[in-house]
C-alpha positions in Angstrom: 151.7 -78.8 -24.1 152.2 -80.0 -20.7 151.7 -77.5 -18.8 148.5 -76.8 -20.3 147.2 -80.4 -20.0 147.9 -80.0 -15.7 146.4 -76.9 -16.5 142.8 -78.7 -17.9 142.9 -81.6 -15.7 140.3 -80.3 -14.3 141.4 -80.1 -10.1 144.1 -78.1 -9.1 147.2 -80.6 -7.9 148.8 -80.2 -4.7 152.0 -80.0 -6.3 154.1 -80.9 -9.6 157.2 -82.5 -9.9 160.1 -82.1 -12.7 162.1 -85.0 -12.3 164.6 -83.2 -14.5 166.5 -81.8 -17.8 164.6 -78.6 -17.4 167.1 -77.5 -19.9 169.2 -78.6 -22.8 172.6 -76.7 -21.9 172.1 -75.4 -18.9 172.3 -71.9 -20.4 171.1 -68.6 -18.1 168.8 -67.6 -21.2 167.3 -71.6 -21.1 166.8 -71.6 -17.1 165.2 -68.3 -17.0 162.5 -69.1 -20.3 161.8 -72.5 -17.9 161.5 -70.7 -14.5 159.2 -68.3 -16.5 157.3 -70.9 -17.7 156.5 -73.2 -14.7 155.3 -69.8 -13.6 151.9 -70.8 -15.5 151.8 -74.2 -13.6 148.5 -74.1 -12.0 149.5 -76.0 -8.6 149.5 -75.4 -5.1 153.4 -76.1 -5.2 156.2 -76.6 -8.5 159.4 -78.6 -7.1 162.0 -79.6 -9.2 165.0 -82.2 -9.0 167.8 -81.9 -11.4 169.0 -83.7 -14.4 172.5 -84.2 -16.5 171.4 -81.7 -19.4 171.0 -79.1 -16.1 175.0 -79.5 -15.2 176.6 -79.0 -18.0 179.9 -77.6 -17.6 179.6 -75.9 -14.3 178.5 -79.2 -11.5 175.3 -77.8 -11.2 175.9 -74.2 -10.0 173.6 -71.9 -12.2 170.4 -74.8 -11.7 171.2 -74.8 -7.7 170.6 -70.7 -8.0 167.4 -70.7 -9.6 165.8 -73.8 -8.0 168.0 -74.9 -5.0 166.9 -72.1 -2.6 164.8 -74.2 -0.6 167.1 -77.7 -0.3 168.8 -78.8 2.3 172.0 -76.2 2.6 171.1 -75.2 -1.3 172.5 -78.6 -2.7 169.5 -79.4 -4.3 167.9 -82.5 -2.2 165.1 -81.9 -0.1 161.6 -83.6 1.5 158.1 -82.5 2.7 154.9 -84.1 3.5 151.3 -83.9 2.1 148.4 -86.0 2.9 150.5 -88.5 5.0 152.5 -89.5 2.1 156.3 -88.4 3.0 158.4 -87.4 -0.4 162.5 -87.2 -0.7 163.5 -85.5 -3.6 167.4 -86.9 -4.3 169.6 -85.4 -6.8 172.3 -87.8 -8.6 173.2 -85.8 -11.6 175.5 -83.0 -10.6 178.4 -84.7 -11.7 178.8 -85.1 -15.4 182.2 -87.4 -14.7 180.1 -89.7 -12.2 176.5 -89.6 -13.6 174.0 -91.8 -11.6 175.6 -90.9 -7.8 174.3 -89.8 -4.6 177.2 -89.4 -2.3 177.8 -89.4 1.6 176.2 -86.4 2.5 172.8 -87.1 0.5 172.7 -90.3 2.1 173.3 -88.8 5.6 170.4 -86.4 4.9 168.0 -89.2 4.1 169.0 -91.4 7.4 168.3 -88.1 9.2 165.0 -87.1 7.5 163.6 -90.5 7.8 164.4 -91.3 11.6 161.6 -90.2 13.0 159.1 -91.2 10.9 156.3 -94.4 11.5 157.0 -97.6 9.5 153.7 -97.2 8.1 154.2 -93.8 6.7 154.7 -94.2 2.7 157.3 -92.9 1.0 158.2 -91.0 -2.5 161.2 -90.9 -4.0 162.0 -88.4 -7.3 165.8 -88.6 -9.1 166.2 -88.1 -12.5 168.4 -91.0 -13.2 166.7 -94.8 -11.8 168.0 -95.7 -8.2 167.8 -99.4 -9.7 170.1 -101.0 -12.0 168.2 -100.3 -15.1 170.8 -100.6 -17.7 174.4 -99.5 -16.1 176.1 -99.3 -19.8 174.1 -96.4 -20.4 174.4 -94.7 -17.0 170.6 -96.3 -16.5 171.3 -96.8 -12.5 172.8 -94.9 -9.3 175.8 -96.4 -8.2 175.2 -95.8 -4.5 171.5 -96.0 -4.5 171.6 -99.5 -2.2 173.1 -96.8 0.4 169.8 -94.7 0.5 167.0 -98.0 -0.1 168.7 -99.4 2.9 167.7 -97.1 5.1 164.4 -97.5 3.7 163.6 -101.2 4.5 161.5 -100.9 7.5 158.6 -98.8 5.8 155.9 -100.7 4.1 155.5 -98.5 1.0 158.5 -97.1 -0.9 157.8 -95.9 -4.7 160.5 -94.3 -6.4 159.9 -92.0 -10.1 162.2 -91.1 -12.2 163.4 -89.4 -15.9 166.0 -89.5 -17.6 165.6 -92.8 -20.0 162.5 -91.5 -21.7 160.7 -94.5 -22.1 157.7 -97.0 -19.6 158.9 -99.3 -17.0 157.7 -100.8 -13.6 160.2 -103.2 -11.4 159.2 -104.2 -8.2 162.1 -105.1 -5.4 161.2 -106.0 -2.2 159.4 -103.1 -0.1 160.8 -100.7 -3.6 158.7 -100.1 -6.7 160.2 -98.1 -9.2 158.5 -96.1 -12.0 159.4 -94.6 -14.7 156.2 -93.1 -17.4 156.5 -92.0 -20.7 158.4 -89.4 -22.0 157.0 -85.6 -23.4 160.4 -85.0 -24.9 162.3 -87.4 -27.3 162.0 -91.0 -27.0 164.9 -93.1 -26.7 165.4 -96.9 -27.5 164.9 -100.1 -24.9 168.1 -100.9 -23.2 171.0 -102.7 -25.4 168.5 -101.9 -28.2 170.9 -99.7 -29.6 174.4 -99.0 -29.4 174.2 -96.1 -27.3 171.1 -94.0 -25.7 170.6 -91.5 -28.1 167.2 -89.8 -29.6 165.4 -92.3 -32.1 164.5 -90.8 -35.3 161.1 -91.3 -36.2 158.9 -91.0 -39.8 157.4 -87.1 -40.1 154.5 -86.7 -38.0 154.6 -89.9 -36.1 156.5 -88.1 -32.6 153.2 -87.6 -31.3 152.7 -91.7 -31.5 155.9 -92.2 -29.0 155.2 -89.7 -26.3 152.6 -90.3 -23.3 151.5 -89.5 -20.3 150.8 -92.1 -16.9 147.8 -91.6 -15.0 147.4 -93.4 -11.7 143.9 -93.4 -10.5 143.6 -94.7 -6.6 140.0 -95.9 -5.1 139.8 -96.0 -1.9 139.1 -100.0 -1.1 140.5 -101.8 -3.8 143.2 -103.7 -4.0 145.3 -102.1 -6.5 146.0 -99.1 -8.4 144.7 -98.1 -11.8 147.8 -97.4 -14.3 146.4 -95.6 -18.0 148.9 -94.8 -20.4 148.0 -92.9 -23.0 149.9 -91.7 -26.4 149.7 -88.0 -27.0 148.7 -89.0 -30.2 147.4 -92.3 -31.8 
């Protein structure tokens, strides 16, 4: 369903972005039906970052040799630039022990990729798990994410998207807003709604009702940005 709907938006997208959990189990058989179909993506470019459900039990190593070819020294982070907007795609799932880190050398990577680039230039940043304290009981943050945002203090536009919790939010911090759109998959409760982030169970035909799509819709001029959410189904 939503690779059709990219399919009949009507334009062709310069790229697409998985922010993660491209799988359940992180099984060959579940990697290969996914590559196969992001194959149908009609886009000029598919990237992809990684989430927990894509590490389980092996750190990583079978998602990093179907979609890590092109990252920095195949560990699974990366950047590129398209219409003047520069985008740093940061992986912080690879451990399942230490869920919601970045580590020294992703970190290094990002003071590098960044140094030469104009304070005006905006900036995109895709992880699966938020690079803000959303809800640390529930793994809801990145425990080293000040580390990378630090380095990005001097630019004027920062956004960062993630997954992972399945659910609308917008937080602004300084230079930083964060975003996070409805889920296609399963929906899972608001923070400390629940004892523990797992799938809510909802009345027969009413899944529809708690998945979405966020469309952004920039005009050139104005002052701000035009955010639509819309339910797959009313």
């Amino acid at each position: 369903r939503a690779i059709d709907q990219i399919n009949t938006l009507g334009y062709r997208p310069d790229f697409v972005m998985h922010t993660g959990d491209l799988t359940h189990l992180s099984t060959a058989a579940q990697f290969d039906q996914v590559q196969q179909m992001m194959t149908g993506i009609h886009a000029d470019r598919v990237f992809t970052v990684p989430g927990e459900h894509d590490s389980v039990g092996d750190h990583g190593r079978a998602y990093l040799k179907t979609f890590g070819q092109n990252s920095v020294g195949g560990e699974g982070w990366y950047s590129f630039d398209t219409h003047g907007v520069h985008f740093i795609a940061l992986v912080n799932t690879l451990s399942l022990e230490k869920l919601g880190h970045l580590g020294p050398d992703q970190v290094d990577f990002v003071r590098k990729d960044v140094a030469g680039l104009s304070s005006d230039t905006p900036i995109v940043l895709f992880s699966h798990i938020p690079l803000f304290a959303m809800y640390p009981q529930w793994g809801w943050s990145t425990d080293d994410a000040l580390q990378v945002l630090s380095l990005l203090k001097r630019f004027a536009s920062v956004t960062a998207l993630n997954g992972h919790v399945h659910q609308l939010f917008t937080r602004t911090e300084g230079n930083v807003t964060f975003h996070s759109a409805t889920t296609t998959a399963y929906p899972l409760p608001k923070p400390g709604a629940a004892a523990a982030p797992t799938p809510q169970v909802l009345p027969a035909r009413q899944l529809q009702a708690a998945l979405g799509i966020r469309t952004v819709d920039y005009r050139q001029g104005t002052a701000a940005l035009a955010i639509t959410d819309e339910q797959l189904q009313t």
